[in-house]
C-alpha positions, 0 to 999 in steps of 0.5 A, a space after each residue: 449465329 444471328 438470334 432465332 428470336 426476333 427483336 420487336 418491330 414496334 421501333 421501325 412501325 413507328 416510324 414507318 406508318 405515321 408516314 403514310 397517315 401524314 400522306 408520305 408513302 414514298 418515304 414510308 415505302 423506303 422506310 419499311 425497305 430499310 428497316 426490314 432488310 437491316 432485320 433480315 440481314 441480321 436474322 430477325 425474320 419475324 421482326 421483317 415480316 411484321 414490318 414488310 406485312 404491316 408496311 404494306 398493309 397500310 399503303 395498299 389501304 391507301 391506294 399505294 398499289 406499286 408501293 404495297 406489292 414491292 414489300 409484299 414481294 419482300 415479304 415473301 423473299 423473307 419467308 423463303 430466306 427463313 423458311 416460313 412454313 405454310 400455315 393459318 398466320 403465313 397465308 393469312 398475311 398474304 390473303 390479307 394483302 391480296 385482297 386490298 391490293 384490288 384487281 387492277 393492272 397486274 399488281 395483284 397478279 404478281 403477288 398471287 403468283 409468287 405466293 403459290 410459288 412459294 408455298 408448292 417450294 415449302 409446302 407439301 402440295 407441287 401445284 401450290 398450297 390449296 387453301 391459297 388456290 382455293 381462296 384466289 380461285 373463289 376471289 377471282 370467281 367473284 370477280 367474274 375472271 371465270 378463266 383466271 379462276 379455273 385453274 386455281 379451283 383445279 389445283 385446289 382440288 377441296 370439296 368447296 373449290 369443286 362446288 364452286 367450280 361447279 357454280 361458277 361453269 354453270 354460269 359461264 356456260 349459259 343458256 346455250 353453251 357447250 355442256 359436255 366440254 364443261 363438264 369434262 373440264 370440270 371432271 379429268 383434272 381432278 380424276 387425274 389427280 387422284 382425287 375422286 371426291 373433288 370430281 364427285 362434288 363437282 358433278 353431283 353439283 353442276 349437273 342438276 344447277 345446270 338442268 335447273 338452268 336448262 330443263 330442256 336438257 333432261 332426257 324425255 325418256 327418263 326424266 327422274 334420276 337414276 340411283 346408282 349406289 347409296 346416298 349420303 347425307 350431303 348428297 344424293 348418288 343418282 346420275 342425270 339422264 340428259 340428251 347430252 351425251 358427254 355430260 351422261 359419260 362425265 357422270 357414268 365416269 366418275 361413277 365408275 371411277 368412285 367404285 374402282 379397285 384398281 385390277 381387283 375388280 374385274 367387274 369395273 374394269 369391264 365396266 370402265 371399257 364398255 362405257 369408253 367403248 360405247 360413248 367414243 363409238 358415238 364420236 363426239 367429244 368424248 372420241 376426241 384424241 385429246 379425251 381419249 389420252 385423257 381417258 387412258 391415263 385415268 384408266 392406268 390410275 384407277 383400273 390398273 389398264 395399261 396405256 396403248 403402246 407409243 402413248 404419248 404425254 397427255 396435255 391434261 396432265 401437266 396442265 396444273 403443273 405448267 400453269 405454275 412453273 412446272 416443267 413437263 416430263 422429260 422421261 417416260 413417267 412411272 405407272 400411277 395405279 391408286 390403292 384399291 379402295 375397299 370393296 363394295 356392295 355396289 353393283 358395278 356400272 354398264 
């Protein structure tokens, strides 16, 4: 068996970046390949890794994009052959590499999606690892790639990513844009997922930016919000009343959804029907077929309400999933009922 522990990597560096000062990156591409499959091959992971990461490193900083992406993804061979774990020095490397790689052509595109692979491979996390996502997702979003953005701040699915989410929907939305189709793309995939104070913070977030942006959008009837539980010290738990009617549903929603007990609450499970009922008795968005299996699907999770019968797959559901390589389900899923949260004093929502 092969050392576990790497031998030093000051040998090959040696010879390998001195070649790219002296305006040689062929030969320094071909030096570093060499190198780090011979440590490879022989079992010195580490020693690979820091020369691929190094190597790479040097010539993206040089503008030797097809050079440095070729030994990123040799990097990430390695990490999968040792199974390297994701963590802060793992990931760290690869951020690095993405960002000097720079945003043209599909270099970056190409490592971006074969670091998510590997971390949902070695990882805890299917979609991929959240940080990773969180940080490409921010990245892109910087960039203005809102639609290369957005589905990495979903599989993300932390409090920062759905705070920028937030952010970056307001903008992408602009002056005069569909608000209510925002506000649920911002609002299903997160509850779908389970994840209850990723779609808080993102409505808590995108609702007041955007009425901000568009006062015309608070209601005349009620133009001071609406308190509906206990503040916290980050955030206020008020809803927006607007004459948008899906953005009203989007907030009573997730609402709902935050004090759900699964069939322990009897309460808010009349609560979550009467809301459905009404806003999808109004037509609109919220009575598309699309939102209404949408709608189903987080009625199971959260109220323990069964789907109509002959439901079929709902596309929301598997959207993060395909983006990066899953494939969908093939059998009838399994219920997905979340553990009853603690009771609350709060007054259920009508």
């Amino acid at each position: 068996m092969p050392p576990a522990r790497a031998t030093s990597s000051t040998r090959a560096l040696e010879t390998i970046l001195p070649l790219i000062a002296s305006g040689q990156p062929y030969e320094a591409h071909q030096k570093a390949r060499t190198f780090a499959s011979r440590y490879n091959k022989s079992g010195h992971y580490d020693t690979a890794i820091d020369v691929l990461f190094q190597s790479a490193r040097e010539l993206l900083k040089v503008g030797q994009q097809g050079s440095g992406t070729d030994l990123t993804s040799f990097l990430l061979d390695v990490y999968e052959t040792k199974g390297e774990p994701v963590n802060a020095e793992s990931r760290g490397r690869l951020t690095q590499l993405i960002a000097l790689t720079g945003p043209s052509g599909s270099w970056r595109k190409s490592i971006i999606d074969k670091a998510i692979a590997w971390s949902a491979k070695v990882g805890p996390h299917p979609a991929g690892d959240p940080d990773l996502h969180h940080y490409v997702g921010e990245l892109l979003y910087k960039e203005g790639k809102f639609a290369a953005a957005e589905p990495h701040l979903l599989a993300a699915g932390k409090r920062d990513s759905a705070h920028v989410l937030a952010e970056m929907f307001v903008g992408w939305v602009g002056p005069d844009g569909p608000v209510g189709s925002f506000a649920l793309r911002g609002i299903i995939p997160y509850l779908q997922n389970g994840n209850i104070l990723a779609a808080r913070t993102f409505i808590v977030h995108f609702a007041p930016q955007l009425i901000a942006r568009r006062p015309s959008l608070l209601s005349p009837h009620q133009s001071s919000p609406i308190p509906v539980g206990k503040p916290t010290d980050s955030e206020p738990d008020e809803v927006l009343f607007t004459t948008d009617p899906t953005l009203n549903f989007a907030q009573l929603a997730v609402r709902a959804c935050q004090r759900a007990q699964g069939d322990k609450n009897k309460a808010m499970r009349e609560a979550w029907v009467r809301l459905c009922g009404t806003y999808q008795s109004k037509g609109g968005l919220v009575a598309h077929r699309e939102v209404r299996k949408a709608l189903s699907d987080i009625a199971e999770l959260y109220f323990a309400i069964p789907p109509p019968r002959a439901q079929q797959a709902n596309p929301f559901g598997d959207m993060i999933s395909a983006m990066f390589g899953g494939a969908p389900p093939t059998a009838a899923p399994q219920r997905r009922v979340l553990a009853p949260a603690p009771p609350t004093s709060t007054p259920g929502l009508d």
